[in-house]
Structure formats: structure tokens, C-alpha cells
C-alpha positions in Angstrom: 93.4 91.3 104.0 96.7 91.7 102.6 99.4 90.0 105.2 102.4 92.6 106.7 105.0 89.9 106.9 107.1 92.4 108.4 105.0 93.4 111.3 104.7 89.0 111.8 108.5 89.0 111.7 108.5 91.9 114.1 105.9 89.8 116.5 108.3 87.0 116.5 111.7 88.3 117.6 110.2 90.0 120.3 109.7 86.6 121.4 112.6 85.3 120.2 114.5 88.1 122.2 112.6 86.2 125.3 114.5 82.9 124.1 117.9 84.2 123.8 117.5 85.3 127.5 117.5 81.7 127.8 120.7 80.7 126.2 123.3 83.6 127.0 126.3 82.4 125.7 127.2 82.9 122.4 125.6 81.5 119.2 127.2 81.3 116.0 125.1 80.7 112.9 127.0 79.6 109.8 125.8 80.5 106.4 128.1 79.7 103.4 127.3 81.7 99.9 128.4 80.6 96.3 128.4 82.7 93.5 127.6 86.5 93.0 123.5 86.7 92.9 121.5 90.2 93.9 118.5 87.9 95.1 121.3 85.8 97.0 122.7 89.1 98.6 119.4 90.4 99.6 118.2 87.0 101.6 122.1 86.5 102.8 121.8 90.2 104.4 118.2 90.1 105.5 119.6 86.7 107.7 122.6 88.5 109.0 120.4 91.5 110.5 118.1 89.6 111.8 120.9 87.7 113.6 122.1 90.9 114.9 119.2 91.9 116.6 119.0 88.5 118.3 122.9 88.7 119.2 123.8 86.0 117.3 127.1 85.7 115.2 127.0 84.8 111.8 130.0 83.4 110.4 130.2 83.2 106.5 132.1 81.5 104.2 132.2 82.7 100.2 132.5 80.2 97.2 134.0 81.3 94.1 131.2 81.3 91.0 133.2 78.1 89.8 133.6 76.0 93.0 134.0 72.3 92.9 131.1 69.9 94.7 134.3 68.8 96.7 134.9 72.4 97.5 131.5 73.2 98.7 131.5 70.0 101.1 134.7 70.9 102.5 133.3 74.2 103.3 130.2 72.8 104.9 132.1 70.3 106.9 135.1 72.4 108.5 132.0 75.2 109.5 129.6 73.1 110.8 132.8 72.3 113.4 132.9 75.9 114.3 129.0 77.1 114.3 125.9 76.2 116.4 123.7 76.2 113.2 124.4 76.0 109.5 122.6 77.5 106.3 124.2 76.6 102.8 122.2 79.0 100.8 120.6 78.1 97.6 120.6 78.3 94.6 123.9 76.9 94.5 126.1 77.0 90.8 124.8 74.6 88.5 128.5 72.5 88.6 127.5 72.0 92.3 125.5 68.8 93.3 123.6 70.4 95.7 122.2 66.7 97.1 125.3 65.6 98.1 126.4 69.2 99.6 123.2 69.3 101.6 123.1 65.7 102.7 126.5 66.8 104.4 125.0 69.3 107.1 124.4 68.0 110.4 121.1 67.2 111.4 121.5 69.0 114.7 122.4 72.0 112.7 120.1 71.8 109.6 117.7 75.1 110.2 116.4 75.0 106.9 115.4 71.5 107.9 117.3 70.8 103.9 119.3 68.1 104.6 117.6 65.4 101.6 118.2 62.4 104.0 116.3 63.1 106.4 112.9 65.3 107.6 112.6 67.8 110.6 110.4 64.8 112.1 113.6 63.4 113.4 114.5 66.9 115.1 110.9 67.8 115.9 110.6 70.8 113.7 109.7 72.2 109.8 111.1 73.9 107.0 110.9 77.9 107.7 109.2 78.7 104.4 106.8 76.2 105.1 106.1 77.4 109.5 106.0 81.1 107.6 103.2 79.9 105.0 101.3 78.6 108.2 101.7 81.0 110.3 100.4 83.8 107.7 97.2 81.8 106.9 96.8 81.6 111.0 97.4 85.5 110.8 94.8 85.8 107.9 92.2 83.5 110.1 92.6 80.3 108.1 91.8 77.5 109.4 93.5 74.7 106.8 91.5 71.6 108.1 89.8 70.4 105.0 90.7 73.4 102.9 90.6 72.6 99.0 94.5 73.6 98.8 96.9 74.0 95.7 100.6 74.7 96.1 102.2 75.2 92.8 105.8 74.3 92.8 107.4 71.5 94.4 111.0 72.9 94.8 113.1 71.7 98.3 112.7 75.4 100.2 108.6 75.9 99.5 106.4 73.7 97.7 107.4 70.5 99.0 107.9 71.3 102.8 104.7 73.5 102.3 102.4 70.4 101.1 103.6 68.6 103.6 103.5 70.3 106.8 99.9 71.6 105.2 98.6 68.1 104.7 99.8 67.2 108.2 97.7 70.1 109.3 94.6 68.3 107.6 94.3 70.2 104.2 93.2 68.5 101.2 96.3 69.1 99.5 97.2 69.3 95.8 100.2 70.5 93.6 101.6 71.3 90.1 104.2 72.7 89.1 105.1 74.4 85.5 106.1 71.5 83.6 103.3 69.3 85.2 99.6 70.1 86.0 96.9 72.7 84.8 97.0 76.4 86.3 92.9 75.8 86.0 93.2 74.0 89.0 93.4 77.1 90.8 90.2 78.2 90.3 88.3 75.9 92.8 91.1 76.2 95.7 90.4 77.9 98.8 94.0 78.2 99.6 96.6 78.5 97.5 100.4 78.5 97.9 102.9 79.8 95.0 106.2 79.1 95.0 106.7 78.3 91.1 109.1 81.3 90.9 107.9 82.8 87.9 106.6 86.4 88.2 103.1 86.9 88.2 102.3 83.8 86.7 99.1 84.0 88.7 96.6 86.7 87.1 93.1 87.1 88.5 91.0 84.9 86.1 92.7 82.0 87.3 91.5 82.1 90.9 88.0 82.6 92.8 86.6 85.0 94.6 87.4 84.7 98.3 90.7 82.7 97.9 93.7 82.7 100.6 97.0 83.5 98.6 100.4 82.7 100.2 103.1 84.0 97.6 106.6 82.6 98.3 107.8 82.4 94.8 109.9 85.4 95.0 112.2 85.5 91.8 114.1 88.7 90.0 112.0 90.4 87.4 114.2 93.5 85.6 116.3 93.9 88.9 112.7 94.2 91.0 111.8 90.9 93.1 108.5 90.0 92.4 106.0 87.1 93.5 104.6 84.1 91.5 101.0 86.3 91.8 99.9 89.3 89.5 99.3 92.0 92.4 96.0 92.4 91.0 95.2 89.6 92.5 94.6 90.9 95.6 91.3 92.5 94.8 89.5 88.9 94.6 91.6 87.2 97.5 90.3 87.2 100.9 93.9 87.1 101.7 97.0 88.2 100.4 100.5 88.2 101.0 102.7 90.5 98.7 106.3 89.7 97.7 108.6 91.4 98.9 106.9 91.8 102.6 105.2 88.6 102.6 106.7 85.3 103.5 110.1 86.1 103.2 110.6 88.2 106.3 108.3 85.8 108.3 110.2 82.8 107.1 113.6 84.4 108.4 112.0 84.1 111.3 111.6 81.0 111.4 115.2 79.9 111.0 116.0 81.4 114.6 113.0 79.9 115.9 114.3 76.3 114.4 117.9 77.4 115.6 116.3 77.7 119.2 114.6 74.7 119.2 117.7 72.5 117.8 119.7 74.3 120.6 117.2 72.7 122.9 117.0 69.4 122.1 120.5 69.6 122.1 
């Protein structure tokens, strides 16, 4: 089966559309950019339509290629005064700590559930990458309790939230990343979660016949966004979700979903 993250994403702002019924004032979501990046520009602007079809204003704020740390957490703080909800999109330039810009978002406004000191458990929710890896292995009837389960990566946006909210779920979780681990582990998984970012790092001999792939490890390949999996790989999974298509439209999602629920418990 391969997975139409599209027609998920589709799915879930019909019922989102339900929940903005619910809140009819306006909502402003604040996303702040750094940098000139293609793959950057393609998430930032898949965000911002999404937005528009839920009737929610998106308010960015650019950073210059060679902003300060202090610049980027004066930026966070004066939006997160003037927004509802606030992304700071990664990656951000490699001047930047990005700990100390993150730890600056508000809980009550941390979507992306990013925010390094502390979890969604204190808001009640989980990362969007991590509800979208879920939610496609629900799609692909997976059930996760006891599943042998690899996620390789273990960056902040997918392999870390994924283990996590997967373990919590009751899978028998384990994870490498490139400089740590063997990619032979793969071969006796029953689910398996990429997020490595390197393109198709994952070829068919190194998984089994009847496997569940979630690819999240969307990186740019030649100007062309490919996954962490060789497409070939499809032919032995029993599941399969491509890249572009896959998690990433389904993940988007997510963020209003979060953004809901935070306005909620507000």
C-alpha cells in the first residue's frame, strides 16, 4: 500500500474546517524564517496555504543569512506578543544556537511541540512529524503494540518525537542514526521510520519482506526532494509512504491540529 499523504492531509482539514467553526475570531500563526533555503521555501509555503484554507493569518518575520542568536530571540520574543501560535523554522544558520532560540517560544504557543525545555506532555499534545508518522501507520492498518520498530535518526523534528510517542504507543522501539548503529538492523523490523535525511540511503536488501515504511527524511537531492528510502523499496514493503506526498503534507496538518488544541486549553 503506498500512503497518499495528501488525500490524509485532505481528511484532516475537513475536520479541522469543523474546529475553526469553533473559534471564529481571528487566529494568527507566527512563523519566523532565516536564511534563503529552496526546501525552507517549499515547507514555509506549504504552511502558509494550508493556513489559508483554515482562515488563519500567518504573520512572518525574515532573518538575514547572517543573523545574530540575539537577533533571532528578539524576533521570537516581540512575535510570540503579536501571534496565537509560533513556528521558528529549522534549519536555522549554523551561527544560530538554535537551543537557546527555541527554548524562548512559549509553551502555550509551541506547535511544533520544539521548545528543548520542556515536552508536549505538559500541553497535552506531540510533535506533528511524529502524530503524522502515527497516523499513516493507522492509515496503512498498523497496529504498533509490540511491533519490532527501528527509527533511524534521532534529529528534534522526527526521530526523537517519533520514538517516543511510538514507544508510548507500546512499540518495541529502537534507533540509529548515521554516525551510530548498523543499517542491518533494519532487516528484522516490522516498522520502520526514516528520518536520517540522506537520500535513499534505504535500498531494498536492507529490509524484509512485509515491512511498514514511514519516510520523513525529506532532504534536497540535485534540486529534487527525495526521502531517506530508495523508491524501490516499495515493492517489498507492505506499506509505503513516498517523499514528497508522504509525511510531510500529513504532518502540516498536524500543526493546526496542535494549534487547536493549545487554543483550547488556553
Amino acid at each position: 500500500m503506498i500512503l497518499n499523504g495528501r488525500e490524509v492531509a485532505s481528511d484532516m482539514y475537513a475536520q479541522l474546517a469543523e474546529r475553526r467553526k469553533e473559534h471564529p475570531g481571528p487566529i494568527r500563526l507566527g512563523i519566523i524564517v532565516a536564511g534563503a533555503n529552496p526546501v525552507i521555501e517549499q515547507f514555509v509555503r506549504i504552511k502558509t496555504r494550508a493556513a489559508g484554507t483554515l482562515n488563519i493569518e500567518m504573520i512572518r518575520r525574515n532573518l538575514p543569512e547572517d543573523a545574530t542568536t540575539e537577533d533571532a530571540i528578539l524576533a521570537v520574543r516581540t512575535l510570540s506578543a503579536e501571534v496565537d501560535a509560533l513556528i521558528v523554522q529549522l534549519p536555522l544558520p549554523k551561527q544560530i544556537d538554535t537551543n537557546a532560540v527555541l527554548s524562548e517560544i512559549p509553551h502555550a504557543q509551541d506547535v511544533d511541540v520544539i521548545n528543548p525545555r520542556h515536552s508536549g506532555e505538559l500541553m497535552g499534545i506531540d510533535a506533528p512529524v511524529a502524530l503524522a508518522v502515527v497516523e499513516l501507520l493507522k492509515r496503512g492498518g498498523v497496529d504498533v503494540r509490540g511491533k519490532r520498530t527501528v527509527v533511524v535518526g534521532a534529529g528534534r523534528l522526527v526521530g526523537a518525537p517519533s520514538a517516543a510517542l511510538l514507544k508510548k504507543l507500546g512499540a518495541d522501539v529502537s534507533m540509529f542514526t548515521l554516525e551510530e548503529g548498523s543499517i542491518e538492523d533494519l532487516k528484522t523490523a516490522d516498522i520502520v521510520v526514516l528520518g536520517a535525511g540522506k537520500p535513499a540511503f534505504v535500498r531494498p536488501e536492507h529490509i524484509q519482506d512485509g515491512v511498514a515504511i514511514i519516510d520523513a527524511g525529506a532532504s534536497e537531492d540535485g534540486g529534487v526532494v527525495r526521502g531517506d528510502a530508495d523508491p524501490a523499496c516499495a515493492g517489498k514493503a507492505s506499506v509505503f509512504s513516498p517523499v514528497p506526498g508522504g509525511v510531510g503534507p500529513v504532518a502540516v496538518a498536524m500543526i493546526f491540529k496542535n494549534l487547536f488544541d493549545l487554543l483550547e486549553k488556553k
